[in-house]
N, C-alpha and C positions, 0 to 999 in steps of 0.2 A: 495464594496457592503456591507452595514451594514448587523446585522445580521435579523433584522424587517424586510429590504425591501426582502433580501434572504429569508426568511420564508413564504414570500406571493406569491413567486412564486410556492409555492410547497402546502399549505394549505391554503383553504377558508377563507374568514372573519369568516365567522360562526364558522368555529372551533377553531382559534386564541382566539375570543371573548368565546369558552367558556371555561373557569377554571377548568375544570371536565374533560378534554381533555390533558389538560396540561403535567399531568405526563404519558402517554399511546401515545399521539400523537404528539404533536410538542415542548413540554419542551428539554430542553438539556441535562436531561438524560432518555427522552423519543427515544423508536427504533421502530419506525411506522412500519417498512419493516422488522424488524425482522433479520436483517443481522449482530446483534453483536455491530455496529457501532451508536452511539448515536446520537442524532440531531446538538447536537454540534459539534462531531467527526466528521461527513455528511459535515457540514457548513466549519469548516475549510480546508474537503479536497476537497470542493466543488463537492461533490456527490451527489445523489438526495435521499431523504429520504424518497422515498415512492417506491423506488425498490432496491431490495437484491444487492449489488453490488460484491456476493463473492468473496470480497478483506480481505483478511490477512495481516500483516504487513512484511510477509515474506513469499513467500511460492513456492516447485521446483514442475516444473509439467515434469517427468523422463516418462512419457509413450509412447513416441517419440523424436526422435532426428530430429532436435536439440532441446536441453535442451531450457526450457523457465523459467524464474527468475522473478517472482513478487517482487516486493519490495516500502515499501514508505519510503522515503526520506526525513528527514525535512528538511526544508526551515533555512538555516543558515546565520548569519554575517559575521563568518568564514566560508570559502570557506573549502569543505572536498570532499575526493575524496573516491568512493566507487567502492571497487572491488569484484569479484566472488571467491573464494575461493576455493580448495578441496584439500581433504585428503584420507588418503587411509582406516583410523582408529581415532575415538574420542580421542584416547590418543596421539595422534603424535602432536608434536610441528612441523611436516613439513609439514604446511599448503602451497599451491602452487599456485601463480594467473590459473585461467581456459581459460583464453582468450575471451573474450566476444565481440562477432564479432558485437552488434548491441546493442542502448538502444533507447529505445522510451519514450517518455513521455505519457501515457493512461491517468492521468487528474491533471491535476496544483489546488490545493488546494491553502488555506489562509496559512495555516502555512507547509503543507505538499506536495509534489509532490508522484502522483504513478507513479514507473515507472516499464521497463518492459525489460528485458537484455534478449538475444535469444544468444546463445554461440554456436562456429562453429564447433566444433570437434564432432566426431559420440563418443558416449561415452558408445555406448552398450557393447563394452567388457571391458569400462577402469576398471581399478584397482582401483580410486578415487574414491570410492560412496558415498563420507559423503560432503555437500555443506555449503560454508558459506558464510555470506556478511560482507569481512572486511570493514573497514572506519576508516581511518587515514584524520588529518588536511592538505590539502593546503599545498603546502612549499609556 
């Protein structure tokens, strides 16, 4: 889907057609919805830019178990594998896989995938509280 015909499913003629619109509404470093995310950010992760999609490019939601893992993912030639990470402290080099019992895909973008890793272990008393998302290449 070009980026014209994408932009008309989501804004009018009338506002396309007017120039004064441009950089506030539907330009590509216009954020109609205010969510951070630019119109072109929108278009390639194929989001809708006339609503907040509070999406971050990383972000742990720890207020229940199980752990839930936002993340977007680009869209690669090279095939890369991404894992959940934890530590027990920022300075530790013994970062450890967390086990990630589930990933979903929440929305297939142009250049980017959201996705969505729900990890099985009850982590209310672990010791690891520092999370990260490794990514290494494919063998």
């Amino acid at each position: 889907l070009t980026q014209g015909a994408w932009l008309t499913r989501f804004f009018t003629t009338a506002e396309l057609s007017d120039a004064t619109k441009e950089a506030t509404v539907w330009g590509n470093m216009a954020d109609a919805d205010g969510d951070g995310f630019t119109t072109l950010a929108e278009y390639c992760l194929g989001l809708d830019p006339r609503r907040p999609d509070g999406l971050s490019s990383f972000d742990v939601d720890t207020s229940a178990n199980p752990i839930v893992i936002n993340y977007l993912e680009a869209k690669q030639t090279t095939g890369m594998n991404f894992e959940i990470l934890g530590s027990s402290n920022l300075t530790s080099s013994s970062w450890q896989p967390e086990g990630v019992a589930t990933t979903a895909t929440v929305a297939d973008g142009l250049l980017f995938t959201h996705r969505r890793a729900t990890l099985i272990q009850d982590y209310s008393t672990a010791t690891r509280r520092f999370m990260s998302l490794g990514v290494t290449p494919s063998p």
